[in-house]
Every structure is written in C-alpha cells, then in structure tokens.
C-alpha positions as CSV (number, residue, x, y, z in Angstrom):
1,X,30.1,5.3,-2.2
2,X,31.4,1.8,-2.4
3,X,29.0,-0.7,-0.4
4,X,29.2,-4.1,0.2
5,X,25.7,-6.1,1.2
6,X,26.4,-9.2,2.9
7,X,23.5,-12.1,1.7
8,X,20.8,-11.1,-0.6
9,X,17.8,-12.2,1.4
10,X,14.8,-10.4,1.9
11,X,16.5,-7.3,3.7
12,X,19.3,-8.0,1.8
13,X,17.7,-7.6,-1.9
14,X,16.0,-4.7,-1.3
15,X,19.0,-2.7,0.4
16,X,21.3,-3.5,-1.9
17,X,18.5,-2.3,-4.9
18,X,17.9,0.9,-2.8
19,X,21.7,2.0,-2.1
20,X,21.9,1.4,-5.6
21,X,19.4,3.6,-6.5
22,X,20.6,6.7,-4.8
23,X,23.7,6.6,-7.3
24,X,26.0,4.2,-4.8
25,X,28.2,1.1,-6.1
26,X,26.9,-1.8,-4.5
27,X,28.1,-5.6,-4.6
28,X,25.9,-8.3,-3.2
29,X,27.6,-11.2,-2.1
30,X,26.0,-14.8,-1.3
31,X,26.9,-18.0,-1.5
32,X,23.5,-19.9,-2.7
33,X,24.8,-20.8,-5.9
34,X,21.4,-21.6,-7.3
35,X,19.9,-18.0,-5.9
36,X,23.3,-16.6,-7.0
37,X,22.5,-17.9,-11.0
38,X,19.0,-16.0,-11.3
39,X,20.2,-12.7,-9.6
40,X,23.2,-12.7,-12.5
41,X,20.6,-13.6,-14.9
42,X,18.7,-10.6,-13.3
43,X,15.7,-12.2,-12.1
44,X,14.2,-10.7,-8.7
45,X,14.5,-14.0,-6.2
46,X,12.1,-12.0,-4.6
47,X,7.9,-11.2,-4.6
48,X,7.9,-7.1,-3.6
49,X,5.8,-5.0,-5.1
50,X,8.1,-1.7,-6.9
51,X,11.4,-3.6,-6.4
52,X,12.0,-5.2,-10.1
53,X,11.9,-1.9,-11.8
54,X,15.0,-0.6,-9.9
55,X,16.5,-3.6,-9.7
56,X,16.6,-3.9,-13.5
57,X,17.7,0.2,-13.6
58,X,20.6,-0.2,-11.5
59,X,21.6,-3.6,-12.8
60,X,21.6,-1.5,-16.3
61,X,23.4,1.2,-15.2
62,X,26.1,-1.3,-13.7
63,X,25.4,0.0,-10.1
64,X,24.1,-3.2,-8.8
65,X,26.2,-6.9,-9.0
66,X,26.2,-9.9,-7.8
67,X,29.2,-12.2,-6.7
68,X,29.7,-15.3,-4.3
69,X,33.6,-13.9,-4.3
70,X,33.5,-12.3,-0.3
71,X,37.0,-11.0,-0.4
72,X,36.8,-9.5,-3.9
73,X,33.5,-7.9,-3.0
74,X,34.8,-6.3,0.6
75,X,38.3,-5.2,0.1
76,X,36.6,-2.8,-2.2
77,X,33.9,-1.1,0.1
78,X,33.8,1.5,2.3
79,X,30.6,0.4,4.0
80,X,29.8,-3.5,4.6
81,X,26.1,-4.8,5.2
82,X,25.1,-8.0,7.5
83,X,21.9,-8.7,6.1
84,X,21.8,-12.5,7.0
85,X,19.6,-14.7,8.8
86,X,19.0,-15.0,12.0
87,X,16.6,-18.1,12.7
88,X,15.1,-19.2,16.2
89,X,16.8,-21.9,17.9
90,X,14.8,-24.1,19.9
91,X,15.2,-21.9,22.9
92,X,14.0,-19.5,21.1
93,X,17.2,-17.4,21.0
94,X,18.6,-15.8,17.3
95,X,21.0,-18.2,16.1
96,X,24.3,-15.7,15.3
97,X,26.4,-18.6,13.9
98,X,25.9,-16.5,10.2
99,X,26.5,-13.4,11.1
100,X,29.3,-14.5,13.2
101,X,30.7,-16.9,11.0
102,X,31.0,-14.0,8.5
103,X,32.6,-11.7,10.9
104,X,35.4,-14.1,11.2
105,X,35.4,-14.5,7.7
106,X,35.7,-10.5,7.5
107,X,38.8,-10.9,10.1
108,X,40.9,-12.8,8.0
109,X,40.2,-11.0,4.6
110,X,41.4,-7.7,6.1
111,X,44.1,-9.5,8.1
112,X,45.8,-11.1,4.7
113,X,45.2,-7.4,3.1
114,X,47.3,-5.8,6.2
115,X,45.3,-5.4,9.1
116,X,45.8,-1.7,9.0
117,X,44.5,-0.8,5.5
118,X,41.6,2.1,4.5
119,X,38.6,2.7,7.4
120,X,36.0,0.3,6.9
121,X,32.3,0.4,8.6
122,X,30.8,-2.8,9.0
123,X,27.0,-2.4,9.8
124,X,24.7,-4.9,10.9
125,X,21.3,-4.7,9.1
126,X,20.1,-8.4,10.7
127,X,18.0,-8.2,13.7
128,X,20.5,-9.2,16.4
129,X,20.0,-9.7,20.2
130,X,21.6,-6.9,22.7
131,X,25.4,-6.9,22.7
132,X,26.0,-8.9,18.9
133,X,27.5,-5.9,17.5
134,X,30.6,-6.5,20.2
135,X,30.3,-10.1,19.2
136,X,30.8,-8.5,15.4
137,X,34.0,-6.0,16.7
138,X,35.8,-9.4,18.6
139,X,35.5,-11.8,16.2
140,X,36.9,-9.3,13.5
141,X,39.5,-7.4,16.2
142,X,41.0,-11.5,16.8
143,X,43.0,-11.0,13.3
144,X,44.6,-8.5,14.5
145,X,42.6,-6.0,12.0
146,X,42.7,-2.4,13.4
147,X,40.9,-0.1,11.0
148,X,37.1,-0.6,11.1
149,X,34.1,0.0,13.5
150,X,31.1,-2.1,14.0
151,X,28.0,0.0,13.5
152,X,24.0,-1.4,14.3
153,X,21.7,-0.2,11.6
154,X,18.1,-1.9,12.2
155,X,15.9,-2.3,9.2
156,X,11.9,-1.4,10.0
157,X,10.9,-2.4,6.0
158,X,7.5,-4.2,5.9
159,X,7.0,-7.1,3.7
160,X,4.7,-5.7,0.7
161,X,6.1,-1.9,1.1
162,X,9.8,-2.1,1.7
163,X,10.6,-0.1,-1.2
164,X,9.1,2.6,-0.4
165,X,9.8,2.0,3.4
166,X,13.7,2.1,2.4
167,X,13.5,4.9,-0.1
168,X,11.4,7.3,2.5
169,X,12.0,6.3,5.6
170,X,9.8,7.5,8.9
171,X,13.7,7.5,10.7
172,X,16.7,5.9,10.5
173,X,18.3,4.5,13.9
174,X,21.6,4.6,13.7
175,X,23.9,3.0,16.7
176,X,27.6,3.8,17.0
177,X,30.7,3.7,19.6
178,X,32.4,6.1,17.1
179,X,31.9,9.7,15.9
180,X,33.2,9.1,12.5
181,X,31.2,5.9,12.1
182,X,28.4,8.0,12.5
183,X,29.6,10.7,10.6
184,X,29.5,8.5,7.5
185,X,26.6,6.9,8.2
186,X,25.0,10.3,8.1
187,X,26.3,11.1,5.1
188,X,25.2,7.3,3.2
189,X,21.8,7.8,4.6
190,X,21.3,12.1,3.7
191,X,20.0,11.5,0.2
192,X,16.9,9.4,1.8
193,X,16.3,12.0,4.5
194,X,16.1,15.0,2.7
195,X,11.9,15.7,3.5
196,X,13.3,16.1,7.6
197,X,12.7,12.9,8.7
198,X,15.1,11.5,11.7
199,X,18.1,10.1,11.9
200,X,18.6,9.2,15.6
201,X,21.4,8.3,17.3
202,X,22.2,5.9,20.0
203,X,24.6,3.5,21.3
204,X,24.9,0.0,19.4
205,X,22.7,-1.6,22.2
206,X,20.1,0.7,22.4
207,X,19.8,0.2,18.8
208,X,19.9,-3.5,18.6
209,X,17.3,-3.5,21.5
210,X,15.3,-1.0,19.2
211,X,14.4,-3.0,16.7
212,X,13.0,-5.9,19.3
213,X,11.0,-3.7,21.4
214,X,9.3,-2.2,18.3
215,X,8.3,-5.3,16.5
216,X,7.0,-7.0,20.0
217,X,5.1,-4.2,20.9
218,X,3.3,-4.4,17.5
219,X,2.9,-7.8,18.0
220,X,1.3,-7.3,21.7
221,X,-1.3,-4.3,19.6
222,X,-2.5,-7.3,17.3
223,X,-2.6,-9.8,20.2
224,X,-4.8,-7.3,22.2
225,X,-6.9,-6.9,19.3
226,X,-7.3,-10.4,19.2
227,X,-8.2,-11.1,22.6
228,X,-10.4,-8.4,22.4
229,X,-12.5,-9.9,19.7
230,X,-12.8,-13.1,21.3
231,X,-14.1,-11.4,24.2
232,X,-16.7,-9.5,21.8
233,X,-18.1,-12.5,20.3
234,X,-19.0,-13.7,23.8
235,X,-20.5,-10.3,25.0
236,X,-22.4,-9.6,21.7
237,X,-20.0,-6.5,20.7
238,X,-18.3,-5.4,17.1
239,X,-14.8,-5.3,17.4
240,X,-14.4,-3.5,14.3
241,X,-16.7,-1.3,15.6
242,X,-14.4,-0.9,19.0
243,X,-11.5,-0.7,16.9
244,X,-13.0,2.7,15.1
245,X,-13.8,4.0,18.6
246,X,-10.1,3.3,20.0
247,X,-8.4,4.2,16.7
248,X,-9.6,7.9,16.5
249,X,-8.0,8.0,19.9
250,X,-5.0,10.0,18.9
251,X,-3.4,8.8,22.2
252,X,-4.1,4.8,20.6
253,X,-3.8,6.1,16.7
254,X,-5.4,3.6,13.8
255,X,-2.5,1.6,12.5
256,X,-2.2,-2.7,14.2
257,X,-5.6,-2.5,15.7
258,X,-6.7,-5.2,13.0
259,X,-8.3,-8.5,15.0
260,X,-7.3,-11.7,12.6
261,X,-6.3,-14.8,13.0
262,X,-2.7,-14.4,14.7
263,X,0.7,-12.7,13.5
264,X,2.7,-14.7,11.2
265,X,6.1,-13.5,9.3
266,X,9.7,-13.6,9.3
267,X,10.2,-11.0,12.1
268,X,7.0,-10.8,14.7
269,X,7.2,-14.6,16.1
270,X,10.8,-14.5,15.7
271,X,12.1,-11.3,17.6
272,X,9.2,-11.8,19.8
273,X,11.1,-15.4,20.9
274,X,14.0,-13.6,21.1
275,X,13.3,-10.8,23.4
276,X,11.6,-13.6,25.7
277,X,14.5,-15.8,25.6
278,X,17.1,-12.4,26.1
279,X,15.3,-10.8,29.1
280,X,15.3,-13.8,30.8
281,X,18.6,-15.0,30.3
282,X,19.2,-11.0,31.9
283,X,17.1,-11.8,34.9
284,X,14.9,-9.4,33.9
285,X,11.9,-11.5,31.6
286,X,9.3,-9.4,29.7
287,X,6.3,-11.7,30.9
288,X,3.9,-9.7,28.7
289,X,5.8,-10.8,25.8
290,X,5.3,-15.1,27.2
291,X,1.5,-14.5,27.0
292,X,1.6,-12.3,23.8
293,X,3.2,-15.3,22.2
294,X,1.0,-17.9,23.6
295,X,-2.3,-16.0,22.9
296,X,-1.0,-16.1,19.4
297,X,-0.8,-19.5,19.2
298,X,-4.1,-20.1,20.3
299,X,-5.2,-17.6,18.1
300,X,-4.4,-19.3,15.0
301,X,-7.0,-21.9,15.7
302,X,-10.2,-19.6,16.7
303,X,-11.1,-20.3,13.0
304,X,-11.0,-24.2,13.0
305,X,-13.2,-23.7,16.2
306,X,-15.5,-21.9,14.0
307,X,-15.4,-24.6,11.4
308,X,-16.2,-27.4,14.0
309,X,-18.9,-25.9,16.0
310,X,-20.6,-25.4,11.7
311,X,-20.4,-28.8,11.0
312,X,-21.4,-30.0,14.9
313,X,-17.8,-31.2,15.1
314,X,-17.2,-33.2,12.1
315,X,-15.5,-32.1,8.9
316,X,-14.6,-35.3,7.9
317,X,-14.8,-35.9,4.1
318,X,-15.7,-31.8,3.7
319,X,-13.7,-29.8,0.9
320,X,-12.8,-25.9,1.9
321,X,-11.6,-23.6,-0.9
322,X,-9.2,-21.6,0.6
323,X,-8.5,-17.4,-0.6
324,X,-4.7,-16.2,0.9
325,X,-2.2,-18.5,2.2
326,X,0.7,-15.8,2.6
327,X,1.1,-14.6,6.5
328,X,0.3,-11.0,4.8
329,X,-1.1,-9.5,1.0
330,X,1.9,-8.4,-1.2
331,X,4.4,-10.7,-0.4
332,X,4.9,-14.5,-1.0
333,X,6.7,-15.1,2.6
334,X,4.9,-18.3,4.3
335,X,7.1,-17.9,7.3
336,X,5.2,-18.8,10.5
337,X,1.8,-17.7,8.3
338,X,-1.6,-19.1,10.3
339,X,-2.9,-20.4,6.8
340,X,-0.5,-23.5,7.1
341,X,-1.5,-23.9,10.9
342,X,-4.9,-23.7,10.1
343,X,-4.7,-26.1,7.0
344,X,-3.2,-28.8,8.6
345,X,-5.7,-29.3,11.6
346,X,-8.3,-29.1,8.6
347,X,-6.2,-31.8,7.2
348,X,-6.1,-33.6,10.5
349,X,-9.8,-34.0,10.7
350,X,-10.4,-35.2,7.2
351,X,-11.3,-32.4,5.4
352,X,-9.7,-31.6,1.6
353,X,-8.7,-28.1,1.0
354,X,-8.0,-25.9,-2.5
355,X,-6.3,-23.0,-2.4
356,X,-5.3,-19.9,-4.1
357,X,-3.4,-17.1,-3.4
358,X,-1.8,-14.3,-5.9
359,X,1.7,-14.5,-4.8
360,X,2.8,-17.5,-2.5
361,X,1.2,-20.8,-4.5
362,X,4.7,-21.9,-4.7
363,X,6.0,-20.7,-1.5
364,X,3.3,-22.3,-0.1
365,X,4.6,-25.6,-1.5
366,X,7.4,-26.3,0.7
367,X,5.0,-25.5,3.7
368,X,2.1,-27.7,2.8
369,X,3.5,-29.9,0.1
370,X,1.0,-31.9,-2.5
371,X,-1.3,-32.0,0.6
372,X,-4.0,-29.8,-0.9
373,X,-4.4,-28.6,-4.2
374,X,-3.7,-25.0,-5.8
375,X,-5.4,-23.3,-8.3
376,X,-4.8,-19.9,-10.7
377,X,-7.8,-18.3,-9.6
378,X,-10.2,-17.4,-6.7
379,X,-13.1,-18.8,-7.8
380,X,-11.4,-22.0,-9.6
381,X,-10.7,-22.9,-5.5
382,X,-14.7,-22.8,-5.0
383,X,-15.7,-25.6,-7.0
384,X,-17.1,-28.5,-5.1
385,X,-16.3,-26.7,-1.5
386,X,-18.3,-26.9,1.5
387,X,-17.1,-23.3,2.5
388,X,-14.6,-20.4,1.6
389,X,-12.4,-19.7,4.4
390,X,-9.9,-16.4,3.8
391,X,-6.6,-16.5,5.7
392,X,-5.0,-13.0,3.7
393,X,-6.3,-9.8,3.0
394,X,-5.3,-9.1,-0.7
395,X,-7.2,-6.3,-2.3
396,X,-8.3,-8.3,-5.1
397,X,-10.7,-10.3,-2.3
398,X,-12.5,-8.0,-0.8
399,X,-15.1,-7.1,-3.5
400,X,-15.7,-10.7,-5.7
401,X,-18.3,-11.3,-7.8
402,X,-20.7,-13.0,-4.8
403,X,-22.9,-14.3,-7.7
404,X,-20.3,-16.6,-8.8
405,X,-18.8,-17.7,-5.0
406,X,-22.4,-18.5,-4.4
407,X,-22.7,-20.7,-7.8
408,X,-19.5,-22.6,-7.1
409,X,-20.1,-23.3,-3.2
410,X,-22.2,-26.0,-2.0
411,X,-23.5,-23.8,0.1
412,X,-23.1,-20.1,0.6
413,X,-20.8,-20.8,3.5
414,X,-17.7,-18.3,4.6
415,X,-15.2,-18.1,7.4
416,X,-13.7,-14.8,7.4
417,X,-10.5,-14.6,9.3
418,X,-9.5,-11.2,8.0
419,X,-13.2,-9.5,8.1
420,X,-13.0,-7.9,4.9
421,X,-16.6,-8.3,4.1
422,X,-19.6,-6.9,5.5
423,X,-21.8,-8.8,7.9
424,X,-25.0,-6.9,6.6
425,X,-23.5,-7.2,3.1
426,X,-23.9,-10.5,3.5
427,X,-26.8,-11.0,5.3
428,X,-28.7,-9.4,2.5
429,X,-27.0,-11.5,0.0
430,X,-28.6,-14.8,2.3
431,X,-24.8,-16.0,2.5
432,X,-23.7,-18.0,6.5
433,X,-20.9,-15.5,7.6
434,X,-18.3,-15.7,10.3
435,X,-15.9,-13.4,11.1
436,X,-13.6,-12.4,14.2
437,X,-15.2,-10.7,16.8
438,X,-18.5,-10.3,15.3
439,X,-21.8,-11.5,15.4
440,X,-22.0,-14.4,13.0
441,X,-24.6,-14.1,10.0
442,X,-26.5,-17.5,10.1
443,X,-28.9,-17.9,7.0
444,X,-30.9,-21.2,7.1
C-alpha cells in the first residue's frame, strides 16, 4: 500500500518505520530542512530503543523516504498520516493551526490534480480535541475536492517501547463516518493484528475523545499514587508496600501505581490541559482532571522539600550530582520532565548541580542551558556533591557500585525520587535515604 506520513516527529518516525516494515511504501514528508538532511543521510533524529534497525532495513530496501515535496509525496498515496504537533496554548487548548494548516494545504493539491481523482483516506494520527476530524473534512471539502474521507486513528505508543507498541498492538481504535474508510483501514492494519488483538470501531469523536480519556486517567492513577505517598510519610506507612497490596487487586491491576515525583512528557500534561480546557468550553468540566493537574504540579517539588528540611533550609553554595534528567528511562524527551523543575529551584537557592543521564544530556541542553554541568558517567556527577538526587529510573541505576557513590559523595546522602533502592539496603550500608512515601533512612 502507498502511505503518506505527514511530519516525522516522534509519532511520526516511528509510524512511518513501522508501515514500512510490514512491506508498505511509505514517504515521510517535513519541512525542517535541517531534520530533513540527517533523515536522507539516514540518521534516526530520534532516541527509541529497536527503531534504527528497521529504519536502516526499510530505508535499504527502498520502502522508506524522505521528502519536504507535500504534493509529490500525497498525490501518490492511498492513505495520508497527520502526525504533527499539537502544542498547548496558553489556555491550555491543542493548538490545530498544523494540522489545519496542512489540511488546507491537502485541499489545494487534490483541487489542482482534479478534485475528483482516486479515493484517498486521510487519517489523523495527532492527538486532536473532539470534533478536529470535521475541522480536517471542511478545510479539505472548501477546494471543492470530493474523493476522500477523514478518518481518526489515535496512537497509544509509549516513549521507550513504541516499536514494539506499533508492531503488536493491545488494539487499534479506529474512527470513521464511512464503511469503506474503514474497510481499508482494516485491511492496512491486519498484518499487525494477526495474534487476535482488537481493532475497534467507533465514530471519529469517540475516537478522538479516546485517546484523552486514556492518557488523563493514567495520569489521575499516578497522581493518586502520589498523593497517597505523601499521605504515608505523615502516617508512618510504605507506599510501595500499599502499592503491592492494591496492585494484586485484579479489579486495580499493577501497571501506573508508581509514586514519583510528578508525570512529565509530551502527552500526559498536554492532553490532560486539553481535556480541562474542552469539557469546559462544553459546559461540562472534568473537575477531577483541574486537581489532577495541580497536584502534579506540587508534586514536582516534594523533593526540593526534602532537600531543604536536610540542610535546615539552606542549600546555598551545596553541589548535587544529579542521575536521570529525562521525564522517563529510554527516551531523550525533556518535555514537561520534573528534573528541570526540580533543577531550577535548586538553582534558585544557590546550590550547583552535575548531571548525567544515558540519553537526554543534550536534550536536556535546551531545557537547562550551561546552567549546570553534564558528565558521561554516573559516578563522574558524584564528585565533590553534597548528595545524589535521581529524577529517572534507568535500569543501569538501580544496582551501582554503592562503594564508589559513597567514595565520591561528601557524604553518603541520597534523594530518591523514583525509589529504586532499598530503604534497608541502605540502612545497612550506613547511607541518609529519602524516598517517596517511605520512612526516611537517617544515618548520623
């Protein structure tokens, strides 16, 4: 099949690469010129874990290009991806003016081919408020183009396992005003379907509002969590204790019950906002979703409260080696991630920080600047520092070589926002813990 992918962003990237892979044509089109040059070069513009390998395969076998010509790229495909960005206006509503602008752009290409050529689908991947896809069909039905149907395909890929996410799906949601539309959808999405998983089918604005509801309600699990452990640390309770007790519940099942220091991302804080800012504009506001947001907030600086209260309230002139500065392990994405948050009310009270993390140094660059320093290694960011404070999770954290974090620290000093280690673990090995929801581990 002939597909078209429409910006080569995150979702972009990896959809194109995966549509690819299951023996379709694909073009990407974008208009970065910069981001344009590496992805010809065939350089992934992107940190996922599993994605170069197929990306170099299907560049190879000449499935896979890349082009900033739109017509050229469209008036050749069948199927025609949105996957553009969407970002938060100050109200807090998804700004459309890409995926809009595009449409329009879409309208006169098929308007100077004829109007009334070959049936084209035009799916939008991009997380969209409730009623875009009409926005889509209008702005495209103005030049008079006849042929074509508007179709709302939301992505559900997390950051770190999107391949795999795209490539075995748990469903595909599929929503469509036409039978044949969905017909062909179908039949695109059958070879990633085959073990039985669903493809369900809806209406384009139950499956715009889909994709919001999901995301917010994951984001309200974490933000219980969260509240939760703050309430533990006051009672004397172990959330992750709690969090084993609820989790076997099959009712509550294991998966978002994590307490941390707040969501961060490209999709929680944003489709969260956006759901607010819809459901009131509808006269019909999600209030849990207001305080979800705002205890999120707040949650990002339970860690710098910890910090404080150490130090009796002055961290002036202290030096904190930092471990993780991407929102999430396996991926480089600094969008809305609580490390910066964090880092710059460290900043704010005086205190230096050097950090380290295996992916998002450089990402982490246009967040944060020159305004702390970055190292290559874990325990390069320990020299000199008062304390090691852990903002992500990654894997290669969790079981360090506590001889040599003790040797490097001024003193044997951790803030755990993502409780990876042990509290008895390191209680035994005579190190001052603190961790969300727990009892802290104070070693004189």
């Amino acid at each position: 099949m002939k597909i078209s992918v429409i910006g080569t962003g995150y979702v972009g990237l990896v959809t194109g690469t995966c549509f690819a892979e299951s023996g379709n044509h694909v073009v990407c089109v974008d208009n970065d010129p910069e981001k344009l040059r590496k992805l010809q070069n065939k350089e992934v513009t992107i940190y996922e874990p599993g994605l170069e390998v197929l990306f170099q395969r299907n560049i190879s076998q000449k499935r896979l290009e890349f082009t900033n010509d739109l017509a050229q790229a469209v008036l050749r495909s069948e199927f025609i991806f949105l996957c553009l960005p969407t970002p938060q206006g100050e109200d807090g509503s998804a700004d459309l003016k890409y995926i809009l602008g595009v449409a329009d752009d879409l309208g006169r290409i098929f308007a100077a081919e004829g109007g009334d050529a070959k049936q084209r689908i035009i799916i939008n991947k991009s997380t969209v408020p409730v009623g875009t896809s009409k926005k889509v069909f209008d702005a495209i039905k103005k030049h008079g183009v006849k042929n074509f149907d508007v179709v709302s395909n939301p992505e559900f890929l997390r950051e770190g396992y999107a391949v795999e996410d795209f490539m075995k799906p748990d469903r595909i949601v599929i929503g469509s005003k036409t039978k044949y539309a969905m017909e062909r959808m179908k039949a695109l999405y059958e070879p990633f379907v085959r073990q039985g998983n669903p493809i369900i089918e809806m209406d384009t604005a139950s499956a715009e509002v889909t994709k919001y509801a999901a995301n917010s309600y994951l984001a309200m699990r974490i933000t219980y969590m969260n509240e939760l452990a703050n309430f533990c640390e006051k009672v004397g309770a172990d959330v992750d204790l709690i969090r084993k007790g609820m989790g076997t519940d099959t009712r509550i099942g294991k998966r978002f019950l994590f307490p941390g220091i707040g969501y961060g991302g490209s999709c929680f804080p944003k489709d969260v906002n956006a759901l607010i800012k819809t459901s009131v504009d509808m006269g019909a506001e999600i209030r849990l979703l207001t305080v979800v947001d705002e205890v999120n907030r707040l949650q990002k600086e339970v860690l710098v409260t910890k910090v404080l209260k150490h130090y009796g309230g002055d961290i002036n002139g202290r030096h904190f080696a930092v471990w993780g500065l991407a929102f999430k392990p396996n991926t480089d994405d600094m969008r809305e991630a609580p490390s910066v948050v964090i880092i710059q009310h460290l900043l704010k009270h005086g205190a230096t920080v050097t950090a380290y993390d295996p992916a998002a140094n450089e990402s982490a660059r246009f967040y944060l600047g020159e305004s702390i320093a970055y190292v290559e290694n874990e325990y390069d960011a320990l020299d000199g520092a008062d304390a090691l404070l852990i903002f992500t999770e990654w894997n290669e954290f969790r079981t360090p070589d506590f001889a040599i974090v003790r040797s490097r620290l001024k003193q044997p000093v951790i803030f755990d926002g993502r409780n990876i280690f042990d509290p008895d673990k390191m209680k035994e090995l005579k190190f001052t813990y603190y961790g969300i929801g727990r009892k802290p581990v104070i070693n004189a």
